[in-house]
Phi, psi and omega in degrees: 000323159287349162293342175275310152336301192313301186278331176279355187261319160290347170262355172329341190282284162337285175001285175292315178305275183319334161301298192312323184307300202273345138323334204265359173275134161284095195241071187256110165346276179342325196236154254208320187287357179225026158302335172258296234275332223263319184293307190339304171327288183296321159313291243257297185302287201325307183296326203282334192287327184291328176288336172283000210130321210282165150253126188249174156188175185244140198238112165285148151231206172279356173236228179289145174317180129260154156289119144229119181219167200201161201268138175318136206261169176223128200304147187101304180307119162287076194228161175320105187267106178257147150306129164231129159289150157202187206201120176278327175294129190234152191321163119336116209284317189295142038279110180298004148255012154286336136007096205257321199230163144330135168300308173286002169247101183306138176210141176301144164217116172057246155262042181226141162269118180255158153146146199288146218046031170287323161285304208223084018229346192325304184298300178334282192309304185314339184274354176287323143288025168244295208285350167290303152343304178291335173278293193305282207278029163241342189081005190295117152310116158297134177275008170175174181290136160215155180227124162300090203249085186271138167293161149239002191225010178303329171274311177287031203120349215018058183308298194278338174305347159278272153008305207279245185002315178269350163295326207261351213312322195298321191299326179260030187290125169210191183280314210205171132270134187216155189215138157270053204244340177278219205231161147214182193280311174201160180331323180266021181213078144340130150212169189244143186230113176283344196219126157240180185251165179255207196178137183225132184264163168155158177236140165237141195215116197278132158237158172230251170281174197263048184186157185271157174249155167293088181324338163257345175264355180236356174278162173099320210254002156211151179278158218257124169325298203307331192294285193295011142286305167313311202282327175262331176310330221262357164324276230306298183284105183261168171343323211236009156087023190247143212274110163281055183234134152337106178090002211305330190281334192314320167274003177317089204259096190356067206284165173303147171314339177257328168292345152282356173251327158311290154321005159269340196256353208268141182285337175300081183308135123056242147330279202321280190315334175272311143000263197294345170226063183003088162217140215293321175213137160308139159217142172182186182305105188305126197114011185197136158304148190322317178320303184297322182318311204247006148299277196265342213240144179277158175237183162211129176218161200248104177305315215214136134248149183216116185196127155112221183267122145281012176252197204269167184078137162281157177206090204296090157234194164235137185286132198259002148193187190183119189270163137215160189257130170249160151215168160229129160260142193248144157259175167333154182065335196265139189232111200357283210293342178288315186307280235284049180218283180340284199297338190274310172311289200302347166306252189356315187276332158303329182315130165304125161321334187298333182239160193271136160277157152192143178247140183235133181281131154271212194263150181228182150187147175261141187308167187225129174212192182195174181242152185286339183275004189239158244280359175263323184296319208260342216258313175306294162304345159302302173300333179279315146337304164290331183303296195258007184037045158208168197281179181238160201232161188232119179246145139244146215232136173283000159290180184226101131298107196280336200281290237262035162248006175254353137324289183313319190276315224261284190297328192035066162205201194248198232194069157287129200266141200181021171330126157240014165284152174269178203276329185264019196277339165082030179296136177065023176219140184329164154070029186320162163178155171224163220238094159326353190270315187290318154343275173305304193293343166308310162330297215275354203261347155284352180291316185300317253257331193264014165283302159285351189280314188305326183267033186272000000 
């Protein structure tokens, strides 16, 4: 194992130089002018894995390639298999003056890597592939098989990634999965994340006339979309910050007394947390801490609004509809398609007669959890432990990765959550960066993880 140490610590420099490369494609899924940066990506990744060793190749779909490369196999041999998930694809850089550096051209300031995908997903994963990378060109025996599955559509959805997997099931059976795409609290808090939340998406859209009006010869004598939208949005919520819709809560599954004392042990005040998201006072649901609040608890939160004149100057109408972009992030037990029924009648039954309702549905996923007590859980926290040399915490995270309930379904297995961006790392926000310190623990605690996973 040292010689694996060894190598990963003279090489860091390489390391990085190489993280800089694979930074520099803009590979945003999302916008259609970067459908060539997106194969490029994946060409560029696929050759680097064959250079450390590994045998890749690139799996087209109907949308962005996939990656898949895997560790040289030894013939006969029955061993243990795992998976590692990433994602090549990345937000939208904008807004682009917000911008301290180019997005795509990575740039050092101390220990932080700034360029859009460094955290999310690009660093994360690359750090899984170095440490593999240490074993192979050190000559160290793996203790078992992995295959690498990197993505292109994880911001829009993974649209093809399921599909893939079940095209794929025998070749990717494996024990377990582990993904680097989450958080941990802080440098000094190594974590393993056990709960993610799920998410049901949908728009809502008020028409009122069927042209915008002159707001001084037609206003006051039909109602203005935008009021009543605000005016029904503004229903949803009561004082004490609890989603005021009916039944929204019924599957709400408590949490435990240890899960709440584990959230107690997380380093983040208050005070900190008010801070990092320059906001005047914290608000959430009364009865549960912020930890829990952006954690444990479902929301309805409103993405978008839209309506009316939006340029510069006025322009006195009355509007002739008025949107919003919804999501609910969801927990355990509350299961998509019943909330997004729930929440969609009562929209409807509040809606004012004055205006036409319509609802357009999104993407959905059910919360995730997996246990912190069993022997893939605890062998994973032992490598994090040897990595960062502190103990590690137990998280559940208020995002959602929807694939790794199609891990579960498909592949029928768990999901270890193994983050290393920090809270302040600016993931899906200007001035995106990742933390080189975490970059190498990062290495080490995979270098560590498949030792341990093997012997658990």
């Amino acid at each position: 194992m040292q010689a694996i140490l060894d190598y990963l610590k003279q090489n860091q420099a390489t390391f990085i130089s190489d993280l800089c490369e694979f930074l520099r494609f803009p590979s945003v899924s999302a916008q259609p002018q970067h459908n060539k940066d997106m194969l490029a990506c994946a060409d560029w990744l696929a050759k680097h894995c064959r250079q450390i060793g590994l045998q890749a190749k690139v799996c087209p779909t109907e949308g962005h390639p996939i990656v898949v490369a895997k560790t040289p196999r030894q013939k006969g041999a029955s061993r243990p298999h795992f998976m590692v998930y990433g994602h090549y694809d990345v937000q939208p850089p904008e807004p682009l003056d917000l911008w301290k550096s180019p997005p795509f051209e990575p740039r050092i300031k101390g220990w932080s890597l700034f360029a859009r995908g460094s955290t999310d997903n690009k660093g994360q994963h690359f750090a899984h592939l170095k440490a593999v990378e240490a074993y192979l060109k050190t000559g160290t025996p793996l203790p078992c098989d992995l295959t690498f599955v990197i993505e292109g559509e994880e911001e829009v959805g993974s649209k093809h990634l399921t599909q893939f997997l079940k095209a794929n099931r025998s070749e990717l059976d494996c024990d377990a999965v582990v993904v680097s795409d989450t958080g941990m609290p802080s440098k000094k808090h190594p974590a393993l994340t056990y709960g993610l939340r799920g998410i049901i998406a949908f728009e809502i859209t008020l028409v009122g006339p069927s042209r915008d009006l002159h707001s001084g010869t037609f206003g006051g004598v039909g109602d203005n979309p935008a009021m009543a939208l605000s005016q029904l949005l503004g229903k949803l919520r009561d004082k004490n910050g609890r989603i005021a819709i009916p039944h929204f809560y019924d599957d709400v599954k408590p949490l435990t007394a240890y899960e709440r004392s584990e959230f107690r042990k997380l380093p983040i005040t208050d005070r900190e947390l008010q801070k990092l998201l320059g906001v005047k006072k914290l608000f959430g649901e009364r009865g549960f801490t912020p930890t829990e609040q952006r954690s444990a608890r479902p929301t309805f939160e409103i993405n978008g609004l839209t309506s009316g004149y939006q340029g510069e100057g006025s322009k006195t109408i009355v509007p002739s509809w008025a949107r919003a972009k919804i999501t609910c992030r969801l927990v355990p037990n509350q299961r998509p398609e019943r909330i997004r029924k729930i929440v969609c009648d009562y929209l409807k039954k509040i809606c004012p007669p004055t205006v036409h309702f319509k609802i357009d549905a999104g993407h959905g996923a059910e919360a995730y959890m997996v246990s912190p007590t069993s022997k893939e859980a605890q062998a994973a926290l032992r490598a994090l432990r040897k990595a960062f040399n502190r103990e590690p915490v137990l998280l559940r995270e208020g995002g959602s990765i929807p694939i790794v309930n199609d891990f579960k379904k498909v592949l029928g297995v768990d999901t270890l959550l193994l983050g290393l961006a920090l809270p302040e790392d600016n993931a899906h926000s200007p001035n995106e960066k990742f933390d080189l310190d975490n970059f190498a623990n990062g290495q080490r605690m995979s270098a560590f993880l498949w030792q341990e996973l093997t012997s658990a």
